[in-house]
VEXKEBA-480917 format. One record per residue (C-alpha): residue in three letters; x, y, z. Coordinates in Angstrom, 3 decimals, m for minus. Layout:
<pts>
+-----+----------+----------+----------+
: res :       xx :       yy :       zz :
+-----+----------+----------+----------+
: ALA :        X :        Y :        Z :
...
+-----+----------+----------+----------+
</pts>
This chain:
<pts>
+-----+----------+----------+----------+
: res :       xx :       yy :       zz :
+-----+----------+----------+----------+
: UNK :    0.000 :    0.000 :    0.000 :
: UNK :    3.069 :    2.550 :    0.425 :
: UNK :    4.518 :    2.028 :   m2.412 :
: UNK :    1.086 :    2.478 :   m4.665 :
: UNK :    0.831 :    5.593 :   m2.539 :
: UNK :    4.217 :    6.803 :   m3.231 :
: UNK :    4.109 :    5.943 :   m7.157 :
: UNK :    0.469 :    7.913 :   m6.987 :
: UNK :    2.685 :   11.013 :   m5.841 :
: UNK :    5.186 :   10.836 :   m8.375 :
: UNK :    2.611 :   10.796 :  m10.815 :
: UNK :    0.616 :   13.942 :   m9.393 :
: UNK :   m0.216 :   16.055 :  m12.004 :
: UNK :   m0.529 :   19.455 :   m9.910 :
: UNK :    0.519 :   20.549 :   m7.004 :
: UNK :   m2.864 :   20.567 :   m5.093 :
: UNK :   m3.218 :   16.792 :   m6.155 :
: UNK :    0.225 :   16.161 :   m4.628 :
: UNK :   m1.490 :   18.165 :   m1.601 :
: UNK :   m4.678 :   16.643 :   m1.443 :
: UNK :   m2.715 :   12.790 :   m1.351 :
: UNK :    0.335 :   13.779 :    1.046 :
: UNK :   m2.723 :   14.795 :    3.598 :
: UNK :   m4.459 :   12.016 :    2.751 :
: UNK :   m0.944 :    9.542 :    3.674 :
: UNK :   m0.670 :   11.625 :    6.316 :
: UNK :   m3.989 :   10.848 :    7.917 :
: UNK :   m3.912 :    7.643 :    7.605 :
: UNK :   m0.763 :    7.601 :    9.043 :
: UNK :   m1.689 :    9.355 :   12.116 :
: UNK :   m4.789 :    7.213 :   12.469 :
: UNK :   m3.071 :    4.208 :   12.334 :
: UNK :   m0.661 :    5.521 :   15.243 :
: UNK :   m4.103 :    6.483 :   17.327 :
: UNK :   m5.203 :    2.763 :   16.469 :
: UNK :   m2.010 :    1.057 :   17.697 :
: UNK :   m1.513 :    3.327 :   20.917 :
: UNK :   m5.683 :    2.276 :   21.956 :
: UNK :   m4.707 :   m1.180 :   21.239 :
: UNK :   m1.550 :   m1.626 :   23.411 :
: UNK :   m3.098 :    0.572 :   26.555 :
: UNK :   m6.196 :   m1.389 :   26.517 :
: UNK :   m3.529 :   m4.380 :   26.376 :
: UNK :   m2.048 :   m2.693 :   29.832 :
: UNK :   m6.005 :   m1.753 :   31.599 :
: UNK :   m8.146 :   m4.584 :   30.082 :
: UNK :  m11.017 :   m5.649 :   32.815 :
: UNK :  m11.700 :   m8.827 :   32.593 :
: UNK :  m15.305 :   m8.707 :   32.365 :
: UNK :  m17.426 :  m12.743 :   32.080 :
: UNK :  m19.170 :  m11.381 :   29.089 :
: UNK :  m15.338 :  m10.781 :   27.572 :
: UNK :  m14.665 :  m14.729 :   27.970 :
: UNK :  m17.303 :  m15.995 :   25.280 :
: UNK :  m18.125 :  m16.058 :   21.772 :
: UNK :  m21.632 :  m16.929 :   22.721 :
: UNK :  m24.114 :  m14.760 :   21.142 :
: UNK :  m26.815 :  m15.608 :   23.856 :
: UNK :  m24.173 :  m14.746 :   26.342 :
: UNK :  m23.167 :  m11.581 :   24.777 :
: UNK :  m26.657 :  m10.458 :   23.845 :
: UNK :  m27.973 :  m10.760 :   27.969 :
: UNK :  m24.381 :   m8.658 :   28.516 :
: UNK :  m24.975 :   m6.147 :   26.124 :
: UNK :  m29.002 :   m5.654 :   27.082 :
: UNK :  m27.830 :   m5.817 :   30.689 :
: UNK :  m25.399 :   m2.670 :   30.485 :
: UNK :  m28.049 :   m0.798 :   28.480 :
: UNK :  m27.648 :    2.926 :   30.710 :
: UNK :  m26.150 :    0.395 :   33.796 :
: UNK :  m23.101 :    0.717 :   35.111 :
: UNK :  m20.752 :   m2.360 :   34.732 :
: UNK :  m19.905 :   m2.894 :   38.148 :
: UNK :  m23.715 :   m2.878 :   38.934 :
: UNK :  m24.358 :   m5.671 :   36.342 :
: UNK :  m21.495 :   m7.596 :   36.647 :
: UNK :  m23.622 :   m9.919 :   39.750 :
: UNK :  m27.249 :   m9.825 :   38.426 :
: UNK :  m25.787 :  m11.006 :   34.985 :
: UNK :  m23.777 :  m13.987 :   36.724 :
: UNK :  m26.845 :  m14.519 :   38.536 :
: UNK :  m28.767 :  m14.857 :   35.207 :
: UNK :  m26.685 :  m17.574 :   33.623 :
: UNK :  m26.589 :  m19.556 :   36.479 :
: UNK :  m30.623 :  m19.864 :   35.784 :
: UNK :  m30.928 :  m19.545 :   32.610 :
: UNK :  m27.813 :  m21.008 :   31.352 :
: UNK :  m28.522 :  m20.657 :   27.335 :
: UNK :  m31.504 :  m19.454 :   25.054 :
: UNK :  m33.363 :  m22.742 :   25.645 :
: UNK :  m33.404 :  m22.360 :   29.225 :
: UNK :  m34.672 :  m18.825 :   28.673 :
: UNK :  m37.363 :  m19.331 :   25.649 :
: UNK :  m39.062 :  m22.404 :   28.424 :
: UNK :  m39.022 :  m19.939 :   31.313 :
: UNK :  m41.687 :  m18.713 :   33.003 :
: UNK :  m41.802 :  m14.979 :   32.692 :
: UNK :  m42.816 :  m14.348 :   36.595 :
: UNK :  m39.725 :  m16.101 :   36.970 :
: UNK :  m37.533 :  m14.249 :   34.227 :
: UNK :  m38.764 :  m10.516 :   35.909 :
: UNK :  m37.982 :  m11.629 :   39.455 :
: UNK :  m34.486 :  m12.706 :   38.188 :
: UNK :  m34.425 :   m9.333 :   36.735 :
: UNK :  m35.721 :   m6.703 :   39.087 :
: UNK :  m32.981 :   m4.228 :   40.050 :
: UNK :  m31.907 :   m3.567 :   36.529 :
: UNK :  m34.601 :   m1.368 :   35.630 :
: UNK :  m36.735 :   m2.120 :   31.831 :
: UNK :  m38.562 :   m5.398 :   32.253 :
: UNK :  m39.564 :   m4.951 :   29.032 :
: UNK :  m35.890 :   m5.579 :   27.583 :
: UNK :  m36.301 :   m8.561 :   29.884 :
: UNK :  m39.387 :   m9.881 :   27.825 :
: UNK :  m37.935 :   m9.185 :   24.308 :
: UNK :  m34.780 :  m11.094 :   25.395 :
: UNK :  m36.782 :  m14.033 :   25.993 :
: UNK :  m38.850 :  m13.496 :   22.561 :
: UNK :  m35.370 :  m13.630 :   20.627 :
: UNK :  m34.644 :  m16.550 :   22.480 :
: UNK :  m38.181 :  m17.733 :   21.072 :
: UNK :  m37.572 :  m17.373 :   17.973 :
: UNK :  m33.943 :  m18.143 :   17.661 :
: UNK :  m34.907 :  m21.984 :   19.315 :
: UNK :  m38.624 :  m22.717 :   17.459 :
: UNK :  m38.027 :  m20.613 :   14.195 :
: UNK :  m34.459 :  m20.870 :   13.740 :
: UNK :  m32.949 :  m24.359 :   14.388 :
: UNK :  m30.733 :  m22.384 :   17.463 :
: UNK :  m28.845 :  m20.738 :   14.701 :
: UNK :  m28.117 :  m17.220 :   15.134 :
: UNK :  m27.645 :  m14.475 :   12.771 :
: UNK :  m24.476 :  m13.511 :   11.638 :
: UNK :  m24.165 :  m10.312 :   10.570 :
: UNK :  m25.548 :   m6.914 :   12.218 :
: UNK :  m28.338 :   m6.565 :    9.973 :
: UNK :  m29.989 :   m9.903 :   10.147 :
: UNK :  m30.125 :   m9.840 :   14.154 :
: UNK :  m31.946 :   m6.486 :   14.032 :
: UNK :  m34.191 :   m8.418 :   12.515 :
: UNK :  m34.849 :  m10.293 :   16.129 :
: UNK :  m37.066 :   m8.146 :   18.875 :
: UNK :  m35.559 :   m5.216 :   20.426 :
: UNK :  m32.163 :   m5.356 :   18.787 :
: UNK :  m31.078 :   m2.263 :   17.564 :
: UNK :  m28.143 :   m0.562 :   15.351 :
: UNK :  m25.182 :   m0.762 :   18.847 :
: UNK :  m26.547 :   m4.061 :   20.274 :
: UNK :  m26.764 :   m5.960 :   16.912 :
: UNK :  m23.074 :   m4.654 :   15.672 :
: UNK :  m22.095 :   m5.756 :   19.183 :
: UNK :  m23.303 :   m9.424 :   18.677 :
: UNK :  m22.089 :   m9.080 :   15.194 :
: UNK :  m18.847 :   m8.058 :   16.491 :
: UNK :  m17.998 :   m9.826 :   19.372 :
: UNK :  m19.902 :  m13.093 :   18.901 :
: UNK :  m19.770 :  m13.574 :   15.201 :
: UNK :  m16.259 :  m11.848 :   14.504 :
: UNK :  m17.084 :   m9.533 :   12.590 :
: UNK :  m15.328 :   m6.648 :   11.787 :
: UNK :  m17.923 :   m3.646 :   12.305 :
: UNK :  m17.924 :   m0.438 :   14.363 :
: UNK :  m19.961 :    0.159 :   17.992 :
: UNK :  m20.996 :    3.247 :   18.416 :
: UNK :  m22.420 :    3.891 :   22.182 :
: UNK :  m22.179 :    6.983 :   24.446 :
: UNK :  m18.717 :    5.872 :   25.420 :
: UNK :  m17.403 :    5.730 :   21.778 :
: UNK :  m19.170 :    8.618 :   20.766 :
: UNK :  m18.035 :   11.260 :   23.889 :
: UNK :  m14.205 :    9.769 :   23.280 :
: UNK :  m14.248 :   10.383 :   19.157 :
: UNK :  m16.236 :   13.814 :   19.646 :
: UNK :  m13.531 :   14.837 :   21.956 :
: UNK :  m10.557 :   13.748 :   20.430 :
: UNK :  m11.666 :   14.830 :   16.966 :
: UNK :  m13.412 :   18.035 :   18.177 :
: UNK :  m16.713 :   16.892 :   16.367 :
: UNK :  m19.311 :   19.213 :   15.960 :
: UNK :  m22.069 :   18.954 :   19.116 :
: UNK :  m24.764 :   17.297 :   18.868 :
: UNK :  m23.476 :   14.662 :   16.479 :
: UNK :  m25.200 :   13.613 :   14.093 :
: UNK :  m25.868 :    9.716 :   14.586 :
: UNK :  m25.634 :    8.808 :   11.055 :
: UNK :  m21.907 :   10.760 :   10.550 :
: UNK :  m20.684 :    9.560 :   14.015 :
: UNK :  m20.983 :    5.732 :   12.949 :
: UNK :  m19.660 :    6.674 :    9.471 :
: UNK :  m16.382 :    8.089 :   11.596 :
: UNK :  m16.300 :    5.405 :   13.922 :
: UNK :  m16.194 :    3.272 :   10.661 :
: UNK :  m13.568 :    5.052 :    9.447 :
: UNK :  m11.268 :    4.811 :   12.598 :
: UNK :  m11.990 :    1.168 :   12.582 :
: UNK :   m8.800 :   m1.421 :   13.237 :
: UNK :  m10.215 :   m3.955 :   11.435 :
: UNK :   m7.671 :   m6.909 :   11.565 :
: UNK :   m8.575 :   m6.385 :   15.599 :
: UNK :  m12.167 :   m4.987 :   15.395 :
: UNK :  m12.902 :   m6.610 :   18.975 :
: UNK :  m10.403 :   m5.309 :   20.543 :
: UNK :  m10.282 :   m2.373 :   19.288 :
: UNK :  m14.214 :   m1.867 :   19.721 :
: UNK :  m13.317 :   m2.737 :   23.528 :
: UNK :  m10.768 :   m0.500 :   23.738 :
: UNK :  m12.752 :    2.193 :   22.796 :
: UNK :  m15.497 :    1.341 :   25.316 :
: UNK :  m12.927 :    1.061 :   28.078 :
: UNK :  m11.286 :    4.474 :   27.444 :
: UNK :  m15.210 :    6.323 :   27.299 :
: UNK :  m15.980 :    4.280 :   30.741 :
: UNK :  m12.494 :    4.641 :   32.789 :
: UNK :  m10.644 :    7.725 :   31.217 :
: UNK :  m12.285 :    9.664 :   28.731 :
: UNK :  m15.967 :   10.065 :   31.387 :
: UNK :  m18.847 :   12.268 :   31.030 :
: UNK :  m17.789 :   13.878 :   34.302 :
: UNK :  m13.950 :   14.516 :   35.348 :
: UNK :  m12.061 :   12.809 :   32.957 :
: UNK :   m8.428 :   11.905 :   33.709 :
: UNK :   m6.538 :   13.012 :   30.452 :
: UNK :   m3.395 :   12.157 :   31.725 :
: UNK :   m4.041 :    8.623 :   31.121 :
: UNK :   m5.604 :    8.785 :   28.081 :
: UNK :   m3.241 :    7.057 :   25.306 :
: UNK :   m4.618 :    9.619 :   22.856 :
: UNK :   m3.844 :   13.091 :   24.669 :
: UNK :   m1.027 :   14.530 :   22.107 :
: UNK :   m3.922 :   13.927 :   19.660 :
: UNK :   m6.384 :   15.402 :   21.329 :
: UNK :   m8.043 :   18.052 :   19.824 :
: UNK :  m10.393 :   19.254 :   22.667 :
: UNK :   m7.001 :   19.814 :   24.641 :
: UNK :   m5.494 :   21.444 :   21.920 :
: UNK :   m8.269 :   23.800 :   21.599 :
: UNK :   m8.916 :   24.651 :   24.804 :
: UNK :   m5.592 :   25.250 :   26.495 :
: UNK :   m7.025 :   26.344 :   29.706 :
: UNK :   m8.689 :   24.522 :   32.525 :
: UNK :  m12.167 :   26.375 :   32.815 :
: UNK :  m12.685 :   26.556 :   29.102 :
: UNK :  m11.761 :   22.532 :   29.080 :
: UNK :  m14.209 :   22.059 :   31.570 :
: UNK :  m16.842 :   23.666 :   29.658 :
: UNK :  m16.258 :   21.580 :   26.434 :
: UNK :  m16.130 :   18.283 :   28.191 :
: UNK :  m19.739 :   18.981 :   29.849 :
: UNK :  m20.892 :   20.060 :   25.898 :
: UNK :  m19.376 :   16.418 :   25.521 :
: UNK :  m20.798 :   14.463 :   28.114 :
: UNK :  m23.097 :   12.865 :   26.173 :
: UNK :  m22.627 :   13.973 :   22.960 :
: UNK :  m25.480 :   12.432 :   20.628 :
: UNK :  m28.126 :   13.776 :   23.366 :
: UNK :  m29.896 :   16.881 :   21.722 :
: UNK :  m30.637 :   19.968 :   24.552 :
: UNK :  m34.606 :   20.568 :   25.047 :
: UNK :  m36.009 :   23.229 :   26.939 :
: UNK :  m36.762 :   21.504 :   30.788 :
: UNK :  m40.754 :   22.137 :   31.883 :
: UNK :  m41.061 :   22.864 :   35.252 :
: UNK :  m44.356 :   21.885 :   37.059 :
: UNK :  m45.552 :   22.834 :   39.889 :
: UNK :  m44.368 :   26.512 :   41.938 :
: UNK :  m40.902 :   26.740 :   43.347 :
: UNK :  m40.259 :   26.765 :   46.956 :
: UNK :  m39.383 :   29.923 :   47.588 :
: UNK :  m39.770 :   29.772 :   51.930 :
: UNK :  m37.644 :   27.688 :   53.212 :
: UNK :  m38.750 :   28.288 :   56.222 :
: UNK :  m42.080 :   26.249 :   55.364 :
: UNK :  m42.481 :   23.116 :   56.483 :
: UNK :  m42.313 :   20.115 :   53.269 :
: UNK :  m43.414 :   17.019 :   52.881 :
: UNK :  m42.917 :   14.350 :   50.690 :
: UNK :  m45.707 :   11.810 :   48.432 :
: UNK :  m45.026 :    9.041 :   46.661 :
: UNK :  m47.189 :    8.289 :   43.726 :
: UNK :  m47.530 :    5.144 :   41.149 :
: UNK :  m48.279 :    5.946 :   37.882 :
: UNK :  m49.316 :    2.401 :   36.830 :
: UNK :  m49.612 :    0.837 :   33.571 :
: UNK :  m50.476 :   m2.459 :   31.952 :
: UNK :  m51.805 :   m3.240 :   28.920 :
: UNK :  m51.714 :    0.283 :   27.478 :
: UNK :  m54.376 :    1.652 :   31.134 :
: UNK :  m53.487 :    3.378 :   33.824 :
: UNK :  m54.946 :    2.234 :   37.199 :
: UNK :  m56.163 :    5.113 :   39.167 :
: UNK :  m58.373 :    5.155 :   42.612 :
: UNK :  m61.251 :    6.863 :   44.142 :
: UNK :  m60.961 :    8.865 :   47.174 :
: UNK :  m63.208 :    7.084 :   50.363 :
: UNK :  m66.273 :   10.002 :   51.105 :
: UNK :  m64.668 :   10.533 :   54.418 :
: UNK :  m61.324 :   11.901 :   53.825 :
: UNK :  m60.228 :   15.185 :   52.404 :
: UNK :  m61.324 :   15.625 :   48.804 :
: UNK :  m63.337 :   12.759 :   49.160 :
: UNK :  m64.650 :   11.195 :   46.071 :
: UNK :  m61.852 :   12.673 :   43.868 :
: UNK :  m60.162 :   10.063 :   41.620 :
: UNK :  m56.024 :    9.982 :   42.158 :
: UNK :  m53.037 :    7.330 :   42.051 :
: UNK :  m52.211 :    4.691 :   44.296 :
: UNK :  m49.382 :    6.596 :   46.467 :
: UNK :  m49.128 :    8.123 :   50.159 :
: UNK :  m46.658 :    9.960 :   52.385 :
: UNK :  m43.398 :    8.695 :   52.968 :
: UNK :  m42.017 :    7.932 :   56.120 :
: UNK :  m39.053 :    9.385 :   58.061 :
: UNK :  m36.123 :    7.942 :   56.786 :
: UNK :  m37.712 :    5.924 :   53.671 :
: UNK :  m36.247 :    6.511 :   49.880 :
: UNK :  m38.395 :    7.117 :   47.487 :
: UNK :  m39.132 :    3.068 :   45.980 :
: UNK :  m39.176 :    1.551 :   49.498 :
: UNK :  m41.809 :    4.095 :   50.190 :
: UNK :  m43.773 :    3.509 :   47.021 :
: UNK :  m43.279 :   m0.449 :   47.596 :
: UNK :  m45.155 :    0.241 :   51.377 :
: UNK :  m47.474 :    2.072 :   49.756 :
: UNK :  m48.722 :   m0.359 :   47.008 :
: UNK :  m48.393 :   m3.480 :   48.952 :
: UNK :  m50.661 :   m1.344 :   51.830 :
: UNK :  m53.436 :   m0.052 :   49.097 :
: UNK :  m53.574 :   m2.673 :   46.348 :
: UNK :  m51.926 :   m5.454 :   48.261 :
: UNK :  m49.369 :   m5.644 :   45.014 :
: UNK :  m46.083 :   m5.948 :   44.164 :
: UNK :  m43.896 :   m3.602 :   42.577 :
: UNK :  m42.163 :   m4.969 :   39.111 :
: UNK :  m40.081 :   m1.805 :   37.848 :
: UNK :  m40.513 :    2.333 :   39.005 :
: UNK :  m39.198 :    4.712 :   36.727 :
: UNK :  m39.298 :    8.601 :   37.423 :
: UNK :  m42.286 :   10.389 :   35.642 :
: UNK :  m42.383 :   13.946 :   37.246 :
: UNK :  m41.691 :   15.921 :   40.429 :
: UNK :  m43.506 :   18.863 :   41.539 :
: UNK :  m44.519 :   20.883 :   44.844 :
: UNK :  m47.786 :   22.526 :   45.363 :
: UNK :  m47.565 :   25.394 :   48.157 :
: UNK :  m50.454 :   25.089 :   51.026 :
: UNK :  m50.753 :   27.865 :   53.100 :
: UNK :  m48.951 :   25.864 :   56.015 :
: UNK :  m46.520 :   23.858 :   54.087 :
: UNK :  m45.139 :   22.395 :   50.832 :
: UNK :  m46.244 :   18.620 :   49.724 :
: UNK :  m43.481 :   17.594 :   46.794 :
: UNK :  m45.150 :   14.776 :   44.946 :
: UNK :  m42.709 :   12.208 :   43.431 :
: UNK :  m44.687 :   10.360 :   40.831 :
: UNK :  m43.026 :    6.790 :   39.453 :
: UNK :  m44.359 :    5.020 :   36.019 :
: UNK :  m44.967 :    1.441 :   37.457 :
: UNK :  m45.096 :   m1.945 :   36.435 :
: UNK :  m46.323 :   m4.715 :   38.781 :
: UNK :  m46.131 :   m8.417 :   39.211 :
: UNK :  m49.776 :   m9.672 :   38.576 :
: UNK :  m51.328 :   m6.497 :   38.017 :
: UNK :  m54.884 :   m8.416 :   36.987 :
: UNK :  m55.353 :   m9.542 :   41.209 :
: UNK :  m54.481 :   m5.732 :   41.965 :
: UNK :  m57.664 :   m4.877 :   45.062 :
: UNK :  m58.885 :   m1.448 :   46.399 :
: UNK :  m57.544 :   m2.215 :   49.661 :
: UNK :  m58.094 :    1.538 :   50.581 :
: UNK :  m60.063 :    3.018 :   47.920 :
: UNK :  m63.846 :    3.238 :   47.264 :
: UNK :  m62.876 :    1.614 :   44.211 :
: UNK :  m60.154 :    1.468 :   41.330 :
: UNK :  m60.369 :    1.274 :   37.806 :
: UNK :  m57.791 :    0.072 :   34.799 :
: UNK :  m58.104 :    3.383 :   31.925 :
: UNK :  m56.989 :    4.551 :   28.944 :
: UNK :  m54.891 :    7.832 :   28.315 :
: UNK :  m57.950 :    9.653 :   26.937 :
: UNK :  m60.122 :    8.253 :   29.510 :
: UNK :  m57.770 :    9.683 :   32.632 :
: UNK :  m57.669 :   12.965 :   31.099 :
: UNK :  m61.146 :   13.101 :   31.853 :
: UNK :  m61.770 :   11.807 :   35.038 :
: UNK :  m61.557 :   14.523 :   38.224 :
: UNK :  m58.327 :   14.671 :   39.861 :
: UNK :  m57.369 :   17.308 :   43.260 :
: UNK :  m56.102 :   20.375 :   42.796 :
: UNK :  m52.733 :   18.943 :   44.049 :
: UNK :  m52.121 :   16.252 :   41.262 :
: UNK :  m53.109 :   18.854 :   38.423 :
: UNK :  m49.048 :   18.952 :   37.333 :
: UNK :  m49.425 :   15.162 :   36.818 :
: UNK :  m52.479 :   15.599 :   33.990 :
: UNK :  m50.105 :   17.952 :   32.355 :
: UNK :  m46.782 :   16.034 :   32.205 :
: UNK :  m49.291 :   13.139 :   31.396 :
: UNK :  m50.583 :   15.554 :   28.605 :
: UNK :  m47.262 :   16.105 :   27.408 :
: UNK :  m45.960 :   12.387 :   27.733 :
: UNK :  m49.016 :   10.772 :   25.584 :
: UNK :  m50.678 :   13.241 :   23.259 :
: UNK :  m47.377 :   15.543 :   22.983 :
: UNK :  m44.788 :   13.874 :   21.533 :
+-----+----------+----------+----------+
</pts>
């Protein structure tokens, strides 16, 4: 390849064309310095993660699903855990899915859960147990999209394909000083560009390992970086405040800025006594289970969700847990964050934390404390009369269905 390049100069018929190539030789030289100086620090740092011991694509797939916005360390146990049950994709297509969530609960997305076990459904009663190969036939399979699939691809299958994730993204928009927010088609065109393709998993794990060790969203260590003379960012920004700006432009780097809605009034005496709410937005089957108010209380009659006040010393999800095992005599599946907001009283604050909920066996849920509950859809529980309190939950629920 030198030599063709070389004979291509001395045939150069102007001087920009003898330009244009001698930048061109030059890049590639320089990228294939970048390449080998990833390669022999990730030789140095490597973790040695279970997931980094198999070709399995099963194995690889539950890894890869597993770290979806979870930190490794936090995996690492529940995916160890996993195998021991469900040891391959048989094991998983035959469970039951009670059994699959339970296994499950603590890493967030049961839903991932339940299209895991659908691949694993398909791949043993459709497909003979064969797996696709390449990165385009296993996006074919339930919930695999364009960084999971190249994963498999990659590290199962061998073949030699980018990754792009947040990691790989924040360390080639710094390093290159890409323009924010990068565009995801372009990004995965660069990372294909960059690619060391005679060590593609390596070099793919390399990359992964600098975004989650050196090269973080928050405080990155650039002294260890392998890549700081070539660092553009650090070229660019000489000093230490203006480098601090650009890395926090670069935290996550494919995410694109939108303008944050508050709800609710801001506390603005904090001299006022607050309290604290719980609330469980709960779904199931595209309804929302809400509850009626007993006559006797305050606001009586009123419909609301399942929730109450949390007690001294309580988090948020042990709270909510109390609460739902108290008033529906359920249990909790998955909670994820759907809006916080005060409303001021004249004696006090009450700051509602509202959850988007899943449960185990939602169909035996009982109105253990209300007149009565009810399963609705989104245009149904727009219209049904909630207090004055929960009237920031209609609107983020406004906003989250009918606003998108």
């Amino acid at each position: 390849m030198k030599l063709l390049l070389v004979n291509l100069l001395n045939e150069c018929a102007c001087e920009k064309q003898y330009e244009y190539l001698w930048s061109f030789i030059r890049e590639r030289e320089l990228s294939s310095q970048q390449r080998q100086q990833l390669l022999r620090w990730y030789k140095r740092i490597r973790r040695d993660l279970p997931w980094r011991q198999t070709q399995d694509p099963y194995r690889i797939l539950v890894s890869e699903v597993m770290l979806q916005q979870t930190q490794v360390d936090r995996v690492i146990p529940f995916y160890h855990r996993f195998m021991e049950t469900f040891p391959n994709e048989q094991a998983l297509a035959d469970a039951d899915i009670t059994h699959v969530h339970r296994l499950w609960k603590g890493l967030g997305y049961p839903s991932r859960a339940e299209r895991l076990q659908k691949t694993c459904q398909i791949i043993t009663r459709e497909r003979d147990g064969q797996w696709p190969q390449t990165a385009e036939g296993l996006q074919e399979l339930p919930g695999i999209g364009p960084y999971t699939s190249a994963a498999v691809a990659c590290f199962a299958c061998g073949q030699s394909v980018p990754l792009v994730d947040t990691n790989v993204a924040r360390v080639y928009a710094r390093r290159d000083a890409l323009p924010i927010p990068l565009d995801k088609k372009l990004i995965w065109q660069h990372a294909e560009n960059h690619l060391a393709r005679r060590s593609a998993v390596a070099y793919n794990n390399a990359l992964m390992e600098l975004g989650a060790l050196v090269c973080t969203a928050r405080n990155p260590t650039c002294d260890e970086c392998p890549w700081k003379n070539s660092c553009q960012t650090l070229a660019q920004n000489p000093t230490e405040t203006t480098c601090e700006e650009e890395f926090k432009q670069t935290a996550n780097p494919m995410k694109v800025a939108s303008a944050k809605v508050q709800y609710g009034v801001t506390i603005s005496d904090k001299k006022k006594t607050r309290k604290h709410i719980v609330l469980a937005l709960i779904h199931h089957e595209g309804k929302y289970l809400i509850a009626k108010r007993p006559p006797s209380v305050h606001m009586g009659n009123y419909w609301e969700l399942p929730g109450g006040k949390k007690e001294k010393g309580e988090d948020d999800r042990i709270a909510l847990a109390r609460e739902i095992d108290e008033e529906l005599g359920a249990e909790i599946l998955s909670a994820r964050p759907f809006v916080t907001f005060t409303y001021e009283y004249p004696e006090f604050y009450l700051t509602f934390h509202c959850y988007r909920c899943r449960l185990f066996h939602p169909e035996l849920v009982q109105p253990l404390a209300a007149t009565e509950i009810k399963w609705v859809t989104p245009e149904e529980f727009m219209a049904y009369e909630f207090p004055p309190a929960n009237e920031a939950i209609k609107q983020r629920f406004q906003r989250y269905h009918f606003k998108k």
